[in-house]
C-alpha positions as CSV (number, residue, x, y, z in Angstrom):
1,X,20.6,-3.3,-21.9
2,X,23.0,-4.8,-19.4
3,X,21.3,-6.1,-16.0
4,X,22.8,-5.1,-12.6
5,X,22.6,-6.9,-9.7
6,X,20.8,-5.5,-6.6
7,X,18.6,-6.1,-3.3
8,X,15.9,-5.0,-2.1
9,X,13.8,-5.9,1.0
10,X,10.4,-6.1,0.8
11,X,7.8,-7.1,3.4
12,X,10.6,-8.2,5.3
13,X,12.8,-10.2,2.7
14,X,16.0,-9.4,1.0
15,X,15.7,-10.4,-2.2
16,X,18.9,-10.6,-4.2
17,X,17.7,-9.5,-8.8
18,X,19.4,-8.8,-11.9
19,X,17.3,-6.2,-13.4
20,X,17.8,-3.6,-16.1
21,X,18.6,-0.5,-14.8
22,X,15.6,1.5,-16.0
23,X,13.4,-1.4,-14.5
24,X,10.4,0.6,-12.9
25,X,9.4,-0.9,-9.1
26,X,6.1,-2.0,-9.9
27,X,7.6,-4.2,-13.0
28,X,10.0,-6.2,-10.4
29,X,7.6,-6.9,-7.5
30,X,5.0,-8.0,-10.2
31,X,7.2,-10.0,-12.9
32,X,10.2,-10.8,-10.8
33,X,8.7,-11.4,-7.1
34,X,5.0,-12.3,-7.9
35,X,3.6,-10.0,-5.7
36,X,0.5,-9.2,-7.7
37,X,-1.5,-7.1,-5.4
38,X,0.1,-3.6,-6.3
39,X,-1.8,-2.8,-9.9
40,X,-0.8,-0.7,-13.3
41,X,-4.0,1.6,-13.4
42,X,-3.1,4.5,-15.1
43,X,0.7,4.3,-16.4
44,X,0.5,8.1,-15.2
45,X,1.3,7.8,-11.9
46,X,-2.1,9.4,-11.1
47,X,-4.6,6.8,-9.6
48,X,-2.6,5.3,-6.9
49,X,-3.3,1.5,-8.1
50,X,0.8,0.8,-7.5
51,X,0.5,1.9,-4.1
52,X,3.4,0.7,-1.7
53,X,5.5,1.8,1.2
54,X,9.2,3.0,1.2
55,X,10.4,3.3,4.8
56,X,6.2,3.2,6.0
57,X,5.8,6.1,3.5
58,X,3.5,5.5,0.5
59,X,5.0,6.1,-2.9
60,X,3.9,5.0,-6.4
61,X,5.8,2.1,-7.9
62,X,5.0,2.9,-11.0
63,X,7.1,6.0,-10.6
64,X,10.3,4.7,-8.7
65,X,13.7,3.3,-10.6
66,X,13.6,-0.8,-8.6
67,X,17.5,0.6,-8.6
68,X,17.0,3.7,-6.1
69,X,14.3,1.8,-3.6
70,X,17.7,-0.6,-3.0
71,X,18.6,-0.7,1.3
72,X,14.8,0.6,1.3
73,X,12.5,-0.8,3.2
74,X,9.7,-2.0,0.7
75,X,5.7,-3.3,1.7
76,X,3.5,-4.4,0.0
77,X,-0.3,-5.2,0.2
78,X,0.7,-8.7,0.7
79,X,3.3,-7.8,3.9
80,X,0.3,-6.2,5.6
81,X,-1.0,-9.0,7.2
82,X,-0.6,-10.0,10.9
83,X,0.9,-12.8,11.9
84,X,-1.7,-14.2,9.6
85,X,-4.5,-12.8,9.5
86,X,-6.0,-9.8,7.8
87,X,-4.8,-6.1,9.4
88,X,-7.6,-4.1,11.3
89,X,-7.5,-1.8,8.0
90,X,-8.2,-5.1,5.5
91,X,-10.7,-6.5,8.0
92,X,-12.4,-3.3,8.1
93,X,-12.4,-2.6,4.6
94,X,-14.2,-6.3,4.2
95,X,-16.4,-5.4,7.0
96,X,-17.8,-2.0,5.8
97,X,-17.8,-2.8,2.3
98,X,-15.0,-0.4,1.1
99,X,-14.1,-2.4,-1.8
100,X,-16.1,-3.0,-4.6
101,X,-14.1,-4.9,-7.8
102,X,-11.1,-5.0,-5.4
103,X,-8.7,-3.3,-8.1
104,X,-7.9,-0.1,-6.4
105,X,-8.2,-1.5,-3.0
106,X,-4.7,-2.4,-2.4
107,X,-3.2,0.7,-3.3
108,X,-6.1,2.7,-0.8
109,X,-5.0,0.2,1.9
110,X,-1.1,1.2,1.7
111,X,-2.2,4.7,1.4
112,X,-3.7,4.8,5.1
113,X,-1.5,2.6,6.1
114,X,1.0,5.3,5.9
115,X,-1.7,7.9,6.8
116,X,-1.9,6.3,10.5
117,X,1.4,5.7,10.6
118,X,2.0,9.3,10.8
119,X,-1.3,10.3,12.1
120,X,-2.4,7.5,14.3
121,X,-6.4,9.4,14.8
122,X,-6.9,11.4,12.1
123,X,-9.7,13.5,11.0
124,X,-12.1,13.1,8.5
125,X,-10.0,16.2,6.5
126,X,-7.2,13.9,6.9
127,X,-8.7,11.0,5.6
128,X,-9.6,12.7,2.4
129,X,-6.4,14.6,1.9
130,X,-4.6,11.5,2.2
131,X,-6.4,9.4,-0.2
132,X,-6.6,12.6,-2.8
133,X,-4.6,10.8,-4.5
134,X,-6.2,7.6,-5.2
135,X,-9.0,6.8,-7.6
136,X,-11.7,4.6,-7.4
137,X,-14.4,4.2,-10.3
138,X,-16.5,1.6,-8.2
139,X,-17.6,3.0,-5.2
140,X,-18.7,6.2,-4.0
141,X,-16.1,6.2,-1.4
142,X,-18.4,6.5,1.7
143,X,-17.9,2.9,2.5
144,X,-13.9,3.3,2.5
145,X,-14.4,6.8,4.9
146,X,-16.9,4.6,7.2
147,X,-13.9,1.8,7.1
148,X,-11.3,4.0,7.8
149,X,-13.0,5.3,11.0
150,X,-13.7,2.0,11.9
151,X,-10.0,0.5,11.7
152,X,-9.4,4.1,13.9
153,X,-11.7,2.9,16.3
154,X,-10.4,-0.7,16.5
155,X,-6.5,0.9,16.7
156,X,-7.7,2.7,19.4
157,X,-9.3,0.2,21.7
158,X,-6.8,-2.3,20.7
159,X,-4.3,-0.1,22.3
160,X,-6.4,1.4,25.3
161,X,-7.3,-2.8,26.2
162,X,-3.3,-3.0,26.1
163,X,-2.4,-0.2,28.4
């Protein structure tokens, strides 16, 4: 199949790839960026593993054409960090044990990501509406709930100690 050439931007790079033009998202960050932290769980689209945002909206990689995500924004668990250290949502998620093997975690992380993006003090409803569509075979995903609240709670009096 002939390649064609494209860009895409992703945690903040444009990245200039010859890919085949049925090349699935999650194929080109893993094999052509390295960006390892977005997983193939279910090749179903139905566990969330392949998590990532398109314009601070999660999507499933494993489901998007690399081709249609092009003049997208693209993040991925690796462009959540700040400035170098861990976001209050990874922090809390180490903090409150909400990972257990660590597989799914990324794709749960992206998921609220865009959940408070939208929502910035959401309700315990919201919470589990949002992640619906994530699977997890490790924990009993208390721990993740009591991080998410958590990471609200530090949002919140991050930006109350800025006012």
């Amino acid at each position: 199949m002939k390649k064609e050439l494209i860009e895409l931007k992703v945690n903040g790079r444009t990245h200039e790839l010859a890919i085949e033009p049925n090349a699935l998202l999650l194929d080109v960050l893993r094999r052509d960026l390295g960006l390892t932290g977005s997983k193939r769980g279910c090749d179903e689209s139905s566990c969330g593993a392949c998590t990532v945002l398109i314009n601070g909206i999660a999507m499933l990689s494993c489901a998007l054409l690399a081709a249609s995500c092009e003049g997208q924004e693209i993040t991925t668990i690796e462009g959540v960090s700040e400035h170098g250290s861990l976001a209050v949502i990874q922090k809390a998620y180490g903090d409150w044990g909400g990972a257990q093997c660590g597989y799914c975690t990324p794709g749960f992380i992206m998921t609220v990501k865009s959940l408070l993006r939208e929502n910035p003090d959401p309700s315990k409803e919201d919470v589990r509406n949002a992640l619906s569509s994530n699977l997890c075979r490790c924990t009993g995903y208390n721990q993740m709930y009591e991080a998410i609240r958590a990471a609200v709670a530090a949002e919140r009096a991050g930006m109350a100690a800025k006012s």
